[in-house]
C-alpha positions as CSV (number, residue, x, y, z in Angstrom):
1,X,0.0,0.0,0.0
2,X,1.2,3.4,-1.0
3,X,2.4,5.8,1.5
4,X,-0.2,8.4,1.8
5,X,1.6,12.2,1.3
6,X,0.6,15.2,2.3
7,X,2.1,18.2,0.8
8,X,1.7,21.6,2.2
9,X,3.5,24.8,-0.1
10,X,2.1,27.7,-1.0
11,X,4.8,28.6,-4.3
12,X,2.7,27.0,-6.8
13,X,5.5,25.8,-8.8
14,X,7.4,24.2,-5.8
15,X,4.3,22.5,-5.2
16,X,3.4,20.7,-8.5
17,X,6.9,19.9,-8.8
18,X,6.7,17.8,-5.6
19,X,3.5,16.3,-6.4
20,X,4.8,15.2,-9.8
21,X,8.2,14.0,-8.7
22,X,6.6,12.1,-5.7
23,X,3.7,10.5,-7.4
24,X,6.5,9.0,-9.8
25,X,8.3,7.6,-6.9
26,X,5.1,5.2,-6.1
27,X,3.9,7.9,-3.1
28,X,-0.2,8.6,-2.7
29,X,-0.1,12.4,-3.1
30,X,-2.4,15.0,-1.9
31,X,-1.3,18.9,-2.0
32,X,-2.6,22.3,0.4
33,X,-1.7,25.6,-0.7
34,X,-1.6,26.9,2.5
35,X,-1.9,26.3,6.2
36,X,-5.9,26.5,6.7
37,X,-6.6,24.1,3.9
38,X,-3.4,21.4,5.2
39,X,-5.3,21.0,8.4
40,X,-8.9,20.1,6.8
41,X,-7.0,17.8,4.6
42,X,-5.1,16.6,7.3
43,X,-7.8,15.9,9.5
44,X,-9.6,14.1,6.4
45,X,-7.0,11.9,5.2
46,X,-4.6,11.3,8.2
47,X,-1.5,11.2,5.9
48,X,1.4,8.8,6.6
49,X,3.8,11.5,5.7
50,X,3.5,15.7,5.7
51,X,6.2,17.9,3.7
52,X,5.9,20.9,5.3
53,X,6.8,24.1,3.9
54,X,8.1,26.5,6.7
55,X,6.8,30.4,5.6
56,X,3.6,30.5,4.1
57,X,1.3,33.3,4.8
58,X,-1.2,33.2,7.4
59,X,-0.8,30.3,9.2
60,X,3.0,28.9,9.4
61,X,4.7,25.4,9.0
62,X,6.1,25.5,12.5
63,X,2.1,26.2,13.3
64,X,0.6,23.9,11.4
65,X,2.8,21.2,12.5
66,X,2.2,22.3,16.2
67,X,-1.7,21.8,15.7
68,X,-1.7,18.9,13.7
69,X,0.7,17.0,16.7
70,X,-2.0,18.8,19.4
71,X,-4.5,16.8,17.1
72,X,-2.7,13.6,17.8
73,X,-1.2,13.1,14.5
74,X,1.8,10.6,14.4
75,X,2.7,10.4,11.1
76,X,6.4,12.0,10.2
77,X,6.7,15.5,9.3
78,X,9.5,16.4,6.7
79,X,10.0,20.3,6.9
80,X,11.1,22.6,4.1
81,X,13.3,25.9,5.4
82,X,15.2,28.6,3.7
83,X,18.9,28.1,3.5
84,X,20.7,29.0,6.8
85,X,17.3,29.4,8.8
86,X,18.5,27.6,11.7
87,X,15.9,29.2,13.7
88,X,13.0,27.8,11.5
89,X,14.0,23.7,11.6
90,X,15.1,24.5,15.7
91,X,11.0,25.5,16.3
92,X,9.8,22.9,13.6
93,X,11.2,20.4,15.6
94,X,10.3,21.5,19.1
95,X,6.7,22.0,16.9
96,X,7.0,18.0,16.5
97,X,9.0,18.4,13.1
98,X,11.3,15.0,12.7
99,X,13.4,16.3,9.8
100,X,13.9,19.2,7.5
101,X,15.6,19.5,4.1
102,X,17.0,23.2,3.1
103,X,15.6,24.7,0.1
104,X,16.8,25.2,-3.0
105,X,16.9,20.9,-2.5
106,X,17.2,18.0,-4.7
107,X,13.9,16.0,-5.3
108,X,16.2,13.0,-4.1
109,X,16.9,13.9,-1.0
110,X,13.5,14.6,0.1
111,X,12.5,11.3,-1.7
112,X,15.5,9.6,0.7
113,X,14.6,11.6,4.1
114,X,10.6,10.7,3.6
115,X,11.9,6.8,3.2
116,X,14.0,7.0,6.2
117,X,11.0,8.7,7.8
118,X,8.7,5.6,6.7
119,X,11.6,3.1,8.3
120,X,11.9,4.9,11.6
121,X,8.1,4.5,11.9
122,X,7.8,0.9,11.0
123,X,11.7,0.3,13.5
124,X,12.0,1.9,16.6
125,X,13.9,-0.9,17.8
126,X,15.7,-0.7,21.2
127,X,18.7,-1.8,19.4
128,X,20.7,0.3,16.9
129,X,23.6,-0.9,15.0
130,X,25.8,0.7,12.4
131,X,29.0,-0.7,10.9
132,X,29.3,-3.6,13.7
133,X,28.7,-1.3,16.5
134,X,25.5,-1.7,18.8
135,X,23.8,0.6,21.2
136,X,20.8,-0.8,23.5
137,X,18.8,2.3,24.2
138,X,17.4,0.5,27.6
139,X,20.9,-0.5,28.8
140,X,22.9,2.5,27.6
141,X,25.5,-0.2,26.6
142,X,27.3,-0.4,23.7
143,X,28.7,-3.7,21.9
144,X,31.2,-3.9,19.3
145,X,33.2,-6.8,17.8
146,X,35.8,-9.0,20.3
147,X,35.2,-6.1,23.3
148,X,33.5,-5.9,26.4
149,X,30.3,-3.9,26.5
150,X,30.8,0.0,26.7
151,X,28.8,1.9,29.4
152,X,27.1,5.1,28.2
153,X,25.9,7.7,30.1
154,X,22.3,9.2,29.6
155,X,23.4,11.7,28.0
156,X,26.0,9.7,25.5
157,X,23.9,7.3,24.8
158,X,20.7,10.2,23.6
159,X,23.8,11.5,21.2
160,X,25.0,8.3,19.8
161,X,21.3,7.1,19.5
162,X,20.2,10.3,17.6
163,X,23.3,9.6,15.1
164,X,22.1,5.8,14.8
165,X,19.1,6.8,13.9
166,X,19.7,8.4,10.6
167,X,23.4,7.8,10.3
168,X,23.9,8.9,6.7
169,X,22.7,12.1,7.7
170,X,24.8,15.1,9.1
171,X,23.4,16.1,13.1
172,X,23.4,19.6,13.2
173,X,24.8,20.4,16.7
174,X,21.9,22.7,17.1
175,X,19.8,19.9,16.7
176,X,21.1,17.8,19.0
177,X,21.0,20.6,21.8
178,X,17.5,20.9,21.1
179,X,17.0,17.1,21.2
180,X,19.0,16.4,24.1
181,X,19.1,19.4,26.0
182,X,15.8,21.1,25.0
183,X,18.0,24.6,23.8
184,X,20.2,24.7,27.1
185,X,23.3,24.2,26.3
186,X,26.0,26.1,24.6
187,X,27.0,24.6,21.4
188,X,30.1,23.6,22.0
189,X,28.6,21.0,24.5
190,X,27.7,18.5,21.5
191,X,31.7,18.5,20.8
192,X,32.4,17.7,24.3
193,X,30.1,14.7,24.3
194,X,31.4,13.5,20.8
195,X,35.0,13.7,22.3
196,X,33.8,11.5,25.1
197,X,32.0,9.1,23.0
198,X,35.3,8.9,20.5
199,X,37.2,7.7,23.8
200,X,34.9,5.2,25.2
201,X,34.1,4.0,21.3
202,X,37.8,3.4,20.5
203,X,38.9,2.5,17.3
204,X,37.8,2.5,14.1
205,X,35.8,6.0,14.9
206,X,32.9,6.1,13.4
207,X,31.9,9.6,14.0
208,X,33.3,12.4,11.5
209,X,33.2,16.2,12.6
210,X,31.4,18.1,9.7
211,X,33.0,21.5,10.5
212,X,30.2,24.1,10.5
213,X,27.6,21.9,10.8
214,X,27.8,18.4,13.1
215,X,28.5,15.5,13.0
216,X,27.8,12.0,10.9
217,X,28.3,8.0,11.1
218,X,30.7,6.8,8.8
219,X,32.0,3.2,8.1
């Protein structure tokens, strides 16, 4: 069965362009124009999936997505932002956003963050591996090949388990303070915690420092 897709953008062109290019990727679409008309539709179709467009006029994406979550919808939420807006994606997500892409974007990408989006519904496993490493979320222990388990603390463990769960993506450190310590926290904090995790990991290291941006899993 098709993944049902709600698309909410108010530049027309944008708009058909997404419906088009995600019909064609097998994707039930349906498309709002604005805020008002996403939350009838909404409410009327319960979509699987929402790609939320951030400014519109009248009401906003971070405000749509807020009422739709206060209306108990569960489905994943794939915001759109302008380039740089790190304030936009920080309030989708404390809206109840789960990812954003940055505009201008590739069609692909938002093809490949709605699939992730689909996975992480269907596999919120308390068990997350990437290249031979394991982290049990309820333990806070991590296993990797011929060593003892390694003992995270809360905190650690939130970290690695945010990278494990979209590891070919970059984690903006601004995400990860809003994640982990609900905007609290300087930003240098994430690098702290990614030192520690480096030493406790050991070798290979499997997380890379995107400079200006995060942090990502790689092999």
């Amino acid at each position: 069965m098709a993944e049902r897709v709600l698309i909410v953008e108010d530049d027309a062109p944008v708009r058909r362009m997404l419906e088009r290019s995600l019909a064609a990727e097998g994707f039930d679409v349906r498309a709002a124009a604005d805020g008002g008309a996403a939350l009838a539709m909404a409410e009327d179709s319960a979509p699987d999936l929402i790609v939320l467009d951030v400014t519109m006029p009248g009401l906003s994406g971070i405000d749509v997505c807020r009422r739709l979550r206060a209306k108990g919808l569960s489905g994943g939420v794939l915001m759109l932002t302008a380039r740089d807006a790190v304030e936009d994606w920080v309030q989708g997500l404390e809206a109840g956003a789960d990812d954003y892409v940055v505009k201008p974007f590739a069609i692909a990408e938002v093809v490949a963050r709605l699939h992730a989006l689909t996975r992480r519904g269907r596999d919120l496993s308390d068990r997350l591996s990437f290249a031979g490493m394991t982290l049990d979320t309820t333990t806070n222990l991590v296993e990797r090949p011929g060593e003892e388990a390694i003992e995270l603390t809360a905190r650690e463990a939130e970290l690695l388990e945010l990278l494990l769960r979209d590891p070919r993506s970059v984690l903006p450190r601004a995400v990860a303070i809003e994640r982990i310590w609900q905007g609290g926290a300087v930003e240098n904090v994430v690098d702290r915690y990614v030192a520690r995790l480096r030493r406790k990991l050991g070798d290979p290291r499997l997380i890379r420092t995107v400079r200006g941006v995060g942090f990502i899993l790689e092999p």
